[in-house]
Biopython code that builds the backbone (N, CA, C, O; Angstrom):
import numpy as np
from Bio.PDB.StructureBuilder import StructureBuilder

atoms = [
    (1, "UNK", "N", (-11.290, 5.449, 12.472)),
    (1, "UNK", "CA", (-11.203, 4.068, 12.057)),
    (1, "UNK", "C", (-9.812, 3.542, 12.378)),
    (1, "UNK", "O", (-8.788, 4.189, 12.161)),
    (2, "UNK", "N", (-9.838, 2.532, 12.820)),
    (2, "UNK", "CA", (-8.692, 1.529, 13.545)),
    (2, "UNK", "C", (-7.888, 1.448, 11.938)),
    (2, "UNK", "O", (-8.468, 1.182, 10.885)),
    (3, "UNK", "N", (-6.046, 1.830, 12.137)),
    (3, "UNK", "CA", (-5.408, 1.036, 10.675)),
    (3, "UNK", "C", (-4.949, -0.353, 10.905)),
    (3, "UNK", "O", (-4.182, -0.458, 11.862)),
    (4, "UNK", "N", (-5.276, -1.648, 10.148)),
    (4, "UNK", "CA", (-4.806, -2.665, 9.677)),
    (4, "UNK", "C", (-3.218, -2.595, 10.194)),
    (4, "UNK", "O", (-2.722, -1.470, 10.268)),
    (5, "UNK", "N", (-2.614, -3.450, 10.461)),
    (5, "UNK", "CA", (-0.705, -3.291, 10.738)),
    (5, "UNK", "C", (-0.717, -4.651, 9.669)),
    (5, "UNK", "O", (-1.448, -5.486, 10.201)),
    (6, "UNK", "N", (-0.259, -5.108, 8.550)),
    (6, "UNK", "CA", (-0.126, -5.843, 7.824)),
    (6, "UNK", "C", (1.237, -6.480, 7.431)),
    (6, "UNK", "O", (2.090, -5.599, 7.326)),
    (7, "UNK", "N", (1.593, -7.402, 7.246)),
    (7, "UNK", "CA", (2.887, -7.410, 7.062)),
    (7, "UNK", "C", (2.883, -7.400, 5.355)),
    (7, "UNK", "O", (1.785, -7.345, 4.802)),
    (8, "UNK", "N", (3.685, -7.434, 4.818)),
    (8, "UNK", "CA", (4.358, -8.103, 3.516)),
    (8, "UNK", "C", (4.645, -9.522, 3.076)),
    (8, "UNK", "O", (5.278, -10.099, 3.960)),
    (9, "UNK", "N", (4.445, -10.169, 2.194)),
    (9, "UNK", "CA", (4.940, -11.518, 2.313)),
    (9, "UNK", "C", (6.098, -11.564, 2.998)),
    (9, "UNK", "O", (6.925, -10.651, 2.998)),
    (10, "UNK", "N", (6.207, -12.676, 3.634)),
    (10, "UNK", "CA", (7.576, -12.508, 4.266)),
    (10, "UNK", "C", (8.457, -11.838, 5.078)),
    (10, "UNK", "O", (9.652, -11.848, 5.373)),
    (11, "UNK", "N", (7.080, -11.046, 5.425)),
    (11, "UNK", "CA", (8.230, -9.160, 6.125)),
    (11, "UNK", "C", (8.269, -9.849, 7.548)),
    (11, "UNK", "O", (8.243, -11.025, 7.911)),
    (12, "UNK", "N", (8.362, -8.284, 8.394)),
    (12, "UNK", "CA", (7.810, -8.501, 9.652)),
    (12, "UNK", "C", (6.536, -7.598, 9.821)),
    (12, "UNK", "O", (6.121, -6.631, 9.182)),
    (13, "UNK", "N", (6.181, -8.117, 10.663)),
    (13, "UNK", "CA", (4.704, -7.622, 11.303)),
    (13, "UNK", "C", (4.803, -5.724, 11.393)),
    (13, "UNK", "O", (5.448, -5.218, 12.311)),
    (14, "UNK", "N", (4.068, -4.807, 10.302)),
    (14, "UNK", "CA", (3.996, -3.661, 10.692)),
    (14, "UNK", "C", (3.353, -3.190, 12.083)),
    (14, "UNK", "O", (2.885, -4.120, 12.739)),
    (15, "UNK", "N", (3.255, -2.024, 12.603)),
    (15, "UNK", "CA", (2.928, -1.664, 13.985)),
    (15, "UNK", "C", (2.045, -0.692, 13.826)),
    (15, "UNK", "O", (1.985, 0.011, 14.835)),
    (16, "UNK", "N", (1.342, -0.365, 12.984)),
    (16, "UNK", "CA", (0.206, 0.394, 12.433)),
    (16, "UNK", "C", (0.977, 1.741, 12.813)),
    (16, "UNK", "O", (1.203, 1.604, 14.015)),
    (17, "UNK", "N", (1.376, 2.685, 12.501)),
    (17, "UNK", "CA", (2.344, 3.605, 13.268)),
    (17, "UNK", "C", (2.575, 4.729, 11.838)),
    (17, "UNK", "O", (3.735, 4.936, 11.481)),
    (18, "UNK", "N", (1.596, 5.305, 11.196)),
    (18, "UNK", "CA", (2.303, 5.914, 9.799)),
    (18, "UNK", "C", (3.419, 6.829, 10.015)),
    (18, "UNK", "O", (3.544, 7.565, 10.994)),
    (19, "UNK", "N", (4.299, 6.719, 8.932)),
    (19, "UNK", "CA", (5.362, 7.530, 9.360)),
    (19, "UNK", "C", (6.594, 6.827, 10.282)),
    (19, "UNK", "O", (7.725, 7.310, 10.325)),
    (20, "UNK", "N", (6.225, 5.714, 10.947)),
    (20, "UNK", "CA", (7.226, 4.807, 11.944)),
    (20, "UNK", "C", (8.179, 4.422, 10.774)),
    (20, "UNK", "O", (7.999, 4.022, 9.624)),
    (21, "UNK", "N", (9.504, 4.769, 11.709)),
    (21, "UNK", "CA", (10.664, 3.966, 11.282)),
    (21, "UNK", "C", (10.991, 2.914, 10.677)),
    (21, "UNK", "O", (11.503, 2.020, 11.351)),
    (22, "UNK", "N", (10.808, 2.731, 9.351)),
    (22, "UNK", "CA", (11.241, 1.103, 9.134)),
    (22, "UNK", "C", (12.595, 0.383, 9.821)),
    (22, "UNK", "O", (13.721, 0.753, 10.152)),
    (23, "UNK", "N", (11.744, -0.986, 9.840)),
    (23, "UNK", "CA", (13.227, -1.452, 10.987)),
    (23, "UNK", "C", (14.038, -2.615, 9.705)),
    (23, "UNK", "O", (13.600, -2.961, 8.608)),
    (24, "UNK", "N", (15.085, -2.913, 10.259)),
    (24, "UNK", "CA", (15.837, -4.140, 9.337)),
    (24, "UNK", "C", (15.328, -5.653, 9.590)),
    (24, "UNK", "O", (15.081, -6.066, 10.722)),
    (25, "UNK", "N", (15.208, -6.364, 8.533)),
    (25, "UNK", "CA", (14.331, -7.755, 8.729)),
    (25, "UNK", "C", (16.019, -8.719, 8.958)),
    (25, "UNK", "O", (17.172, -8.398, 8.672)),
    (26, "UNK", "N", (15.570, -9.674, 9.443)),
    (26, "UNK", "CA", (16.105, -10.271, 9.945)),
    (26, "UNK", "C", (17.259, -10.579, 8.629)),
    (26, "UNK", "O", (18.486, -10.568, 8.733)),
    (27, "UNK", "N", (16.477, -10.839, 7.444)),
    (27, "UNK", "CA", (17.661, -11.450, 6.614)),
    (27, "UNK", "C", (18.291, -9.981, 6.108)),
    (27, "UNK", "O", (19.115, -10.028, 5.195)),
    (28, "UNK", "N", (17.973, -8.840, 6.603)),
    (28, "UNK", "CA", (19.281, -7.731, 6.151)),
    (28, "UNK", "C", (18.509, -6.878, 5.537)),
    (28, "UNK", "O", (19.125, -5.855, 5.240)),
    (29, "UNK", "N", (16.897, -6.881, 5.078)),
    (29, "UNK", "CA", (16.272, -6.111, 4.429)),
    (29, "UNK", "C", (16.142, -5.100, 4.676)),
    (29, "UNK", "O", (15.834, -5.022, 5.865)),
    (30, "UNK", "N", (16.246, -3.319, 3.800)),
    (30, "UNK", "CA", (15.647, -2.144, 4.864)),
    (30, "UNK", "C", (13.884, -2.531, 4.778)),
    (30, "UNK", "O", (13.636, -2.997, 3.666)),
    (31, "UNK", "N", (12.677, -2.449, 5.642)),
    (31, "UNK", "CA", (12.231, -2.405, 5.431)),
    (31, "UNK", "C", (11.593, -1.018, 5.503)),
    (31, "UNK", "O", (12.176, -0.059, 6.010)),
    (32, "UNK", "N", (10.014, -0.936, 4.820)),
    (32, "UNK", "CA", (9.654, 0.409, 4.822)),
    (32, "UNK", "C", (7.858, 0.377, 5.246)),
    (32, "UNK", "O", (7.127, -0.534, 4.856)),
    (33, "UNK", "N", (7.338, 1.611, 6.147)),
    (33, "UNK", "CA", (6.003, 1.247, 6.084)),
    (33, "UNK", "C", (5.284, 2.079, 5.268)),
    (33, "UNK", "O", (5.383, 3.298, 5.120)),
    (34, "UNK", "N", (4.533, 1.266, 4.743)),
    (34, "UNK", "CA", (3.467, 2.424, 3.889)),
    (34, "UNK", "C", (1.765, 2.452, 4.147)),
    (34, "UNK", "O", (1.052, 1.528, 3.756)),
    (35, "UNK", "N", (1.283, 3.536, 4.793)),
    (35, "UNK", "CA", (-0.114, 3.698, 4.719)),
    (35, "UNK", "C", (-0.720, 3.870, 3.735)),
    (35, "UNK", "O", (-0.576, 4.855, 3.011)),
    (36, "UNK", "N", (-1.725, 2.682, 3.481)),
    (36, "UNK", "CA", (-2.932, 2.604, 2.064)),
    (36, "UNK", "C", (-4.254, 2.613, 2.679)),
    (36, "UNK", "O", (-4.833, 1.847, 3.450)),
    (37, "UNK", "N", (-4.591, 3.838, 2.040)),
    (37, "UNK", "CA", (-6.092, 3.995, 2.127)),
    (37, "UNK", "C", (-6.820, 3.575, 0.323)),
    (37, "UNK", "O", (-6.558, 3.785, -0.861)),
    (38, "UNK", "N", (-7.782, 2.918, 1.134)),
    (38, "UNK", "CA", (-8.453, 2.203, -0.291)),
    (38, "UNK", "C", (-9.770, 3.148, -0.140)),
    (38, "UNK", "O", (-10.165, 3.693, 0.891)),
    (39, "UNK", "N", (-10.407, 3.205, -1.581)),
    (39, "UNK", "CA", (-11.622, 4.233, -1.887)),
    (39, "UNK", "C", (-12.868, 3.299, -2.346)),
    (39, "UNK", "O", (-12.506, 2.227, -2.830)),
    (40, "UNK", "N", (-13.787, 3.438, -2.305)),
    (40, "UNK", "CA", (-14.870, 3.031, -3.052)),
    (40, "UNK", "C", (-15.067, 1.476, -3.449)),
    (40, "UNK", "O", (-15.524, 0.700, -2.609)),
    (41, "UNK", "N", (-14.820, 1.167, -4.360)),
    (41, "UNK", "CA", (-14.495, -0.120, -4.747)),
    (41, "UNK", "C", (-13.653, -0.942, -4.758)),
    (41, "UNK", "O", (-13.777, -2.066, -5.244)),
    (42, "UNK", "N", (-12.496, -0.413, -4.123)),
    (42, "UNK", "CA", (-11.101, -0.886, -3.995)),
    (42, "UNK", "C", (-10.978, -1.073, -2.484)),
    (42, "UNK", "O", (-10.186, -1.903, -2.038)),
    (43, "UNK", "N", (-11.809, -0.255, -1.613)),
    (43, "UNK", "CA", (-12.416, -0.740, -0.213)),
    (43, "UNK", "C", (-12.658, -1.939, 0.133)),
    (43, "UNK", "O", (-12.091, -2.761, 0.852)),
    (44, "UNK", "N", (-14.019, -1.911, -0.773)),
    (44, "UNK", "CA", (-14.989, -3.206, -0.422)),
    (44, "UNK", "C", (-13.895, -4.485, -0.863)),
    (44, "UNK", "O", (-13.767, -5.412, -0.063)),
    (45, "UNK", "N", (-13.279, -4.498, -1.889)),
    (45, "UNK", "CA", (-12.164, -5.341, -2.307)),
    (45, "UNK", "C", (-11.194, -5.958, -1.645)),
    (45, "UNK", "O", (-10.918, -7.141, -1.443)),
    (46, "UNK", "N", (-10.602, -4.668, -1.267)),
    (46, "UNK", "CA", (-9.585, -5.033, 0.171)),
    (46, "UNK", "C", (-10.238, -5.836, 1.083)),
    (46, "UNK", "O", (-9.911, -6.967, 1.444)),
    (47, "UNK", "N", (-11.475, -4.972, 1.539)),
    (47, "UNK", "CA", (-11.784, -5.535, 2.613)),
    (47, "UNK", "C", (-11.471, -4.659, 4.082)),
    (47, "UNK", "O", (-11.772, -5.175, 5.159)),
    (48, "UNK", "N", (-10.980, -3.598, 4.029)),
    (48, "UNK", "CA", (-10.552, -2.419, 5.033)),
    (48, "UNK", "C", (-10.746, -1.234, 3.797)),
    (48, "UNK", "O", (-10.893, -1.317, 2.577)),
    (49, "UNK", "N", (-10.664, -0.052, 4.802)),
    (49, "UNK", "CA", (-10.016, 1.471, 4.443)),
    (49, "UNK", "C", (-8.905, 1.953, 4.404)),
    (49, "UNK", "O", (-8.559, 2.809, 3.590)),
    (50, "UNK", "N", (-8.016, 1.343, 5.503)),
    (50, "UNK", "CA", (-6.778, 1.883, 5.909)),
    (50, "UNK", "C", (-6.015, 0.791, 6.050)),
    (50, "UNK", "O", (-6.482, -0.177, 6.651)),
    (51, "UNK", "N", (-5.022, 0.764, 5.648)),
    (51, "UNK", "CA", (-4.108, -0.412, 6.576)),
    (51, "UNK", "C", (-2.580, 0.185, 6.570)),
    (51, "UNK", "O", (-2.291, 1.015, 5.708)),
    (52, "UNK", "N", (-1.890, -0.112, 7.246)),
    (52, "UNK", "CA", (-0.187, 0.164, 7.269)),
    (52, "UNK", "C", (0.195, -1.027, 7.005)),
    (52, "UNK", "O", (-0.050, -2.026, 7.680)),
    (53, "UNK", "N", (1.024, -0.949, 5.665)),
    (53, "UNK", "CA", (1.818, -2.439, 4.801)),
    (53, "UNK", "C", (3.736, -2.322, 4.939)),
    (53, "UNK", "O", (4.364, -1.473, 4.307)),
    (54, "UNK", "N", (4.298, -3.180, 5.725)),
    (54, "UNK", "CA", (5.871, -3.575, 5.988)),
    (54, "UNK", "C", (6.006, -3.973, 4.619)),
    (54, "UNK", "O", (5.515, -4.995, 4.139)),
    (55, "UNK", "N", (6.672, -3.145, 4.028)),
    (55, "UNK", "CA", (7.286, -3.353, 2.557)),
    (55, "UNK", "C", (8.639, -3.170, 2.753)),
    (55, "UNK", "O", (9.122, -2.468, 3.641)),
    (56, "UNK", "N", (9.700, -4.258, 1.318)),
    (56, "UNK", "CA", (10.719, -3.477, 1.987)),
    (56, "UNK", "C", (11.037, -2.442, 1.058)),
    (56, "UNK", "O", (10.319, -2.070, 0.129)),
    (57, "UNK", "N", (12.292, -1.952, 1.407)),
    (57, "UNK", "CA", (12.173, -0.637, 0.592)),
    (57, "UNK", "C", (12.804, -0.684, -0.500)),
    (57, "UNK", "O", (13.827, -1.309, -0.781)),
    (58, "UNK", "N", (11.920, 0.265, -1.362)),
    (58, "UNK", "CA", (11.976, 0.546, -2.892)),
    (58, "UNK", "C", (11.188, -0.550, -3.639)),
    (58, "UNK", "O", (11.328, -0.804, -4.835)),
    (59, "UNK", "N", (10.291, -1.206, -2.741)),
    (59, "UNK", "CA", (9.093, -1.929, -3.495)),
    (59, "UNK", "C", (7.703, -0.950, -3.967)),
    (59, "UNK", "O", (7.021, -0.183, -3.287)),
    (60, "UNK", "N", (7.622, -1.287, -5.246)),
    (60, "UNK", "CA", (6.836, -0.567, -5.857)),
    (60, "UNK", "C", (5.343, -0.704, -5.797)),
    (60, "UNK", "O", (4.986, -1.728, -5.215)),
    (61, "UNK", "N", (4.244, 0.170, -6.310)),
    (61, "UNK", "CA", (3.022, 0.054, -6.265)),
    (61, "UNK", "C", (2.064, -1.369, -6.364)),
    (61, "UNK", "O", (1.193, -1.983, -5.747)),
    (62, "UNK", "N", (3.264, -1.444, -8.173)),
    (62, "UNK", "CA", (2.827, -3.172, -8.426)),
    (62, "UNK", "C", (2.771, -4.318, -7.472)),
    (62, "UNK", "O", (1.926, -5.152, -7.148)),
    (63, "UNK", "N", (4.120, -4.005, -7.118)),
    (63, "UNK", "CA", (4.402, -5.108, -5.699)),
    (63, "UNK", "C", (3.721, -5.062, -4.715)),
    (63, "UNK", "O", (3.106, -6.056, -4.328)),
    (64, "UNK", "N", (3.673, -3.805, -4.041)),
    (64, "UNK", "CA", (2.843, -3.611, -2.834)),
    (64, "UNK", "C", (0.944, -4.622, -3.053)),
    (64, "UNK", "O", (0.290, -5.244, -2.216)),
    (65, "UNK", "N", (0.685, -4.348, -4.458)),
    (65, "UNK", "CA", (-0.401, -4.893, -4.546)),
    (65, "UNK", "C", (-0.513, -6.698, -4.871)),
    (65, "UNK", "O", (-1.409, -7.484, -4.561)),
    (66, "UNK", "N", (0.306, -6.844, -5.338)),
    (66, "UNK", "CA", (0.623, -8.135, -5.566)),
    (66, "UNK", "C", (0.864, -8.996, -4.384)),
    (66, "UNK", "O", (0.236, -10.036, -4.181)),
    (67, "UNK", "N", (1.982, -8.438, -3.453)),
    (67, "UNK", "CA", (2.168, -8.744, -2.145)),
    (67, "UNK", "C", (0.904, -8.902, -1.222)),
    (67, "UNK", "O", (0.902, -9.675, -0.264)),
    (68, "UNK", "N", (-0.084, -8.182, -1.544)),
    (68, "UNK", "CA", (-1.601, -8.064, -0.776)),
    (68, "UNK", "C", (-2.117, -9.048, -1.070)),
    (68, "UNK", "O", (-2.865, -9.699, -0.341)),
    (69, "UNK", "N", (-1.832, -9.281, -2.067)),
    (69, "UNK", "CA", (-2.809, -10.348, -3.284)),
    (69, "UNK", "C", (-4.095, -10.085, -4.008)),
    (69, "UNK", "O", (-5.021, -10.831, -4.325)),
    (70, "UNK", "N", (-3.823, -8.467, -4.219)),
    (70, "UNK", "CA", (-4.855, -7.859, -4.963)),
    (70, "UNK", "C", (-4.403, -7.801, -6.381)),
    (70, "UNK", "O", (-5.106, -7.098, -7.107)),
    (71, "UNK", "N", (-3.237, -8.473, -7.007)),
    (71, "UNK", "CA", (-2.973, -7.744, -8.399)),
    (71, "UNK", "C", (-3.482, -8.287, -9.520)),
    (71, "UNK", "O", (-3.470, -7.855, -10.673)),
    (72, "UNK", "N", (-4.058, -9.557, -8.940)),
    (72, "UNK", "CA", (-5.405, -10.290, -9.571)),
    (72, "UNK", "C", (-6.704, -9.735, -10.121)),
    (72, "UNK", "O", (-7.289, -9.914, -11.189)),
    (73, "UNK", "N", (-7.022, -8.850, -8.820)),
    (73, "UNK", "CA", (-8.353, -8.349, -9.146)),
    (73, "UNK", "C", (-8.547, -6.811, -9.780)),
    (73, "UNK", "O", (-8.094, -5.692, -9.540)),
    (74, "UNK", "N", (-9.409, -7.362, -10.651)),
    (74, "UNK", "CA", (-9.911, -6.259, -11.630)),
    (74, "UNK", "C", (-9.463, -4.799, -11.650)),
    (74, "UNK", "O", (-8.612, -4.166, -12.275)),
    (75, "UNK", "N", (-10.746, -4.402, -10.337)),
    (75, "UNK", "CA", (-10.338, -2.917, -9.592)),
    (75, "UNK", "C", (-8.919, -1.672, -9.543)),
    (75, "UNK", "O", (-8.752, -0.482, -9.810)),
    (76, "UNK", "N", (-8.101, -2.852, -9.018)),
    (76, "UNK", "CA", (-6.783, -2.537, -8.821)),
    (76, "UNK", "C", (-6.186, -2.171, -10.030)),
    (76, "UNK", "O", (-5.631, -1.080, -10.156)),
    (77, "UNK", "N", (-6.262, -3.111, -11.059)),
    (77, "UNK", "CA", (-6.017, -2.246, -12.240)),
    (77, "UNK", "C", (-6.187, -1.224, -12.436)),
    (77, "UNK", "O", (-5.318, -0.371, -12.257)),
    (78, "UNK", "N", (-7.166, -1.016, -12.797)),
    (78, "UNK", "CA", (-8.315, -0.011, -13.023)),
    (78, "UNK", "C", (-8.165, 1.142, -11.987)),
    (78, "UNK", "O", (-8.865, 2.136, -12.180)),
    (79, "UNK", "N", (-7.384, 1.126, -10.975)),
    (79, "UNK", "CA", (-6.962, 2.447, -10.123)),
    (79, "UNK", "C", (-5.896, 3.225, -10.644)),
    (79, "UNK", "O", (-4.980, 2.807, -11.352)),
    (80, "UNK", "N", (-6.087, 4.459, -10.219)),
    (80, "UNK", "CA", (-5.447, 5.757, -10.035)),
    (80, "UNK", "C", (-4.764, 5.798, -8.839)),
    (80, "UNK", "O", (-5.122, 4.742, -8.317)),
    (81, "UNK", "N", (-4.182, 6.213, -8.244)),
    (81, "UNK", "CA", (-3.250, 6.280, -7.307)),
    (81, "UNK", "C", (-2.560, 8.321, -6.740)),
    (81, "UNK", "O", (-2.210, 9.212, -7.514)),
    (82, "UNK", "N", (-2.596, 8.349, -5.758)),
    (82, "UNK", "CA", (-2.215, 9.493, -4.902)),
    (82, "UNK", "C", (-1.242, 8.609, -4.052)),
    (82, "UNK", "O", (-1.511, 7.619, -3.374)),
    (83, "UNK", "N", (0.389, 9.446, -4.343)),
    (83, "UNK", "CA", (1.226, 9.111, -3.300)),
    (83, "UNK", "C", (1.549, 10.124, -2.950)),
    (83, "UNK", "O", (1.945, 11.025, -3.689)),
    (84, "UNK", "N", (1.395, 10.193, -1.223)),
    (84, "UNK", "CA", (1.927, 11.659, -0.734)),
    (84, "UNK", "C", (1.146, 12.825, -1.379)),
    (84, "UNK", "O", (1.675, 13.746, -2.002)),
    (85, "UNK", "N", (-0.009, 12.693, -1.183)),
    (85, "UNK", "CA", (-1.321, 13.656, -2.006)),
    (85, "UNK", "C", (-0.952, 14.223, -3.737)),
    (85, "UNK", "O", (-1.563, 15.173, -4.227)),
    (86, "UNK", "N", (0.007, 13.542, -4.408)),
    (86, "UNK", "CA", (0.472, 13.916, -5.665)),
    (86, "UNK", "C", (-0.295, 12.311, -6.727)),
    (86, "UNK", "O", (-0.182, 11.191, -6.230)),
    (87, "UNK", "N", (-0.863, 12.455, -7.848)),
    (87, "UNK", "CA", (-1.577, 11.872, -8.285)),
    (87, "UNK", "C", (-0.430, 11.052, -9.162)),
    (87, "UNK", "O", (0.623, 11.674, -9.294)),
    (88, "UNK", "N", (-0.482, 9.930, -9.688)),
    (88, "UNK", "CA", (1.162, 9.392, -10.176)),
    (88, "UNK", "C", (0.356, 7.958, -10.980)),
    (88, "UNK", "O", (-0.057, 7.105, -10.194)),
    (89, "UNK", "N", (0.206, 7.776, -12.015)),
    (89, "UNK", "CA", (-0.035, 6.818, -12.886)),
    (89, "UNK", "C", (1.390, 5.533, -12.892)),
    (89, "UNK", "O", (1.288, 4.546, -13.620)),
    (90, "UNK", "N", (2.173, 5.664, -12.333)),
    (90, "UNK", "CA", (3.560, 5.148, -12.472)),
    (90, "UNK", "C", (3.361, 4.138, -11.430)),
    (90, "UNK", "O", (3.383, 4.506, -10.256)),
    (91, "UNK", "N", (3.131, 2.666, -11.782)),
    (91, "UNK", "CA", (3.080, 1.478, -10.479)),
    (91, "UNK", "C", (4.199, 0.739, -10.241)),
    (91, "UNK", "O", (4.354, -0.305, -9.607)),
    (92, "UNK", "N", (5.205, 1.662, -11.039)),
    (92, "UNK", "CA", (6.631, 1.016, -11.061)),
    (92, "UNK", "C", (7.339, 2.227, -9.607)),
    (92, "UNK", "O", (8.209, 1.836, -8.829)),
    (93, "UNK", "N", (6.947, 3.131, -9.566)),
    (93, "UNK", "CA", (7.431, 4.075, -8.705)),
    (93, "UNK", "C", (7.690, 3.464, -7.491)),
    (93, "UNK", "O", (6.794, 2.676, -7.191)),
    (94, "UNK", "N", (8.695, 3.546, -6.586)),
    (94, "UNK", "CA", (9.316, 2.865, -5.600)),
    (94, "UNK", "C", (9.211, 3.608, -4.179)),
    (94, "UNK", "O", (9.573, 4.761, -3.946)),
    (95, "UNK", "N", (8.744, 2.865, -3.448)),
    (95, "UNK", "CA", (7.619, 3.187, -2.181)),
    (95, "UNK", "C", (9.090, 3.491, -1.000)),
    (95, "UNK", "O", (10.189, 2.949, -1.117)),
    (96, "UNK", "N", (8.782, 4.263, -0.162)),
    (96, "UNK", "CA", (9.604, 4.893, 1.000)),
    (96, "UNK", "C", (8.912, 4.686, 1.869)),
    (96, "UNK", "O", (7.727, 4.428, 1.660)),
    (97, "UNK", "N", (9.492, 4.740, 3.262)),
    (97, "UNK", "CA", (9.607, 4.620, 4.673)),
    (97, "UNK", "C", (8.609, 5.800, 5.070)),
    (97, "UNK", "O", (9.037, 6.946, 4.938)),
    (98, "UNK", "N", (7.145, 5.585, 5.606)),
    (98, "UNK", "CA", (6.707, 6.470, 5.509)),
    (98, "UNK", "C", (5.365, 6.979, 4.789)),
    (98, "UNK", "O", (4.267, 7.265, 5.267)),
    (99, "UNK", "N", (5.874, 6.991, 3.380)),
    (99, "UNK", "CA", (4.436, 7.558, 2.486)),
    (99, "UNK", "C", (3.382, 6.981, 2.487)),
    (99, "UNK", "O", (3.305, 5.771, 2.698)),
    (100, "UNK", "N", (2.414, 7.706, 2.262)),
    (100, "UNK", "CA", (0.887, 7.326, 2.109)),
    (100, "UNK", "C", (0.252, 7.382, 0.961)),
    (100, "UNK", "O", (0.160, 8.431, 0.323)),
    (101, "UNK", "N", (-0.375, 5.987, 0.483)),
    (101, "UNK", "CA", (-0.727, 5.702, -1.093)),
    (101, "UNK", "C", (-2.395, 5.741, -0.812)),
    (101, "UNK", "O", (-3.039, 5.217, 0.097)),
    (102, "UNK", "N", (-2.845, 6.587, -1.976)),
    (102, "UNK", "CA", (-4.541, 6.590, -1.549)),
    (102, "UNK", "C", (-4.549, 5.139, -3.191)),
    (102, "UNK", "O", (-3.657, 5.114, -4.039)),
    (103, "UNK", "N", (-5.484, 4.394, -3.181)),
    (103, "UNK", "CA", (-5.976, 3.930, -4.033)),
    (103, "UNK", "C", (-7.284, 4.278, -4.633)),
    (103, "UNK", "O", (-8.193, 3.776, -3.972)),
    (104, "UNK", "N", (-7.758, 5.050, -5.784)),
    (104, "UNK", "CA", (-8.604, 5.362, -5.864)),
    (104, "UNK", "C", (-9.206, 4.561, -7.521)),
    (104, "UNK", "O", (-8.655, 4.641, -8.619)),
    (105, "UNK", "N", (-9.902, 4.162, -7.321)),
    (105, "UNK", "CA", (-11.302, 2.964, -8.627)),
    (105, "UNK", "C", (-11.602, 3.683, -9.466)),
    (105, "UNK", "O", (-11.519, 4.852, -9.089)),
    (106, "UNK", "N", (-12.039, 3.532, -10.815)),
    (106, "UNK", "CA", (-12.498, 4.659, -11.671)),
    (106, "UNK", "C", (-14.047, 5.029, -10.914)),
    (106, "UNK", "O", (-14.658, 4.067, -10.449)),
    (107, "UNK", "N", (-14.538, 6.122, -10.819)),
    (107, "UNK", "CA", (-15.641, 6.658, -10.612)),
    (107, "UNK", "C", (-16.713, 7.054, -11.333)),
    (107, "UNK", "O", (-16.648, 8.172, -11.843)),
    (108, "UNK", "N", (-17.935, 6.236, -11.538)),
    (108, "UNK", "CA", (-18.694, 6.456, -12.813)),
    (108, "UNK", "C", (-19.826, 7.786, -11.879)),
    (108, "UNK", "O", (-19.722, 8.053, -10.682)),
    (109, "UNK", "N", (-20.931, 8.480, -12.959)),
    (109, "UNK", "CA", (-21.339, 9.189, -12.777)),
    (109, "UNK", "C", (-20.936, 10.696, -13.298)),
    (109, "UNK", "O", (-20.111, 10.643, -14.210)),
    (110, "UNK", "N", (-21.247, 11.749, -13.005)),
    (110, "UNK", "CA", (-20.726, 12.902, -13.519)),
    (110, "UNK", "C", (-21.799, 13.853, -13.307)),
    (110, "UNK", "O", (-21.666, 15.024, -13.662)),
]
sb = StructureBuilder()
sb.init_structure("model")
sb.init_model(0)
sb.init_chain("A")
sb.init_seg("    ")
for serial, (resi, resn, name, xyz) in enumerate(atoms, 1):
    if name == "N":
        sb.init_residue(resn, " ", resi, " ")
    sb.init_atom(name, np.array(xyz, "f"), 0.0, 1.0, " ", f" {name:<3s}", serial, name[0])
structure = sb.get_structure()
């Protein structure tokens, strides 16, 4: 599946590239890229699976989602989160150049 290159409000244009170098924005920002894979219901939400998001750096989960313009919707709340395959309840935690955030929906069934 093709990743999304997304920018940030205001950023510059990511290069779909996980792991690529964040570059400096024009007004002096470091920026940073982060690959988000969305799960289940937080998919269909988005609207993709994958995308690479130009954040700058040390913007947090909250932000990253807010910046999307998901921090509105329901779901997103209601997610769990894997950064860098480590599971992290913390949406204050501050995003790096690089990492990969899974978003994962509560999952009914059992």
């Amino acid at each position: 599946m093709a990743e999304a290159a997304v920018p940030a409000a205001g950023g510059a244009a990511g290069i779909g590239v996980p792991g690529a170098s964040g570059a400096a924005a024009s007004d002096g920002d470091v920026r940073a890229r982060v690959r988000v894979r969305y799960f289940a219901a937080a998919k269909a939400a988005a609207g993709v699976g994958t995308e690479v998001r130009d954040v700058a750096e040390g913007c947090t989960i909250d932000q990253l989602l807010d910046d999307a313009g998901f921090g509105a919707i329901p779901v997103f709340g209601r997610s769990t989160f894997l950064l860098n395959g480590v599971t992290t309840t913390d949406r204050t935690h501050p995003l790096r150049d690089g990492d990969e955030l899974d978003v994962l929906p509560p999952f009914a069934g059992g």
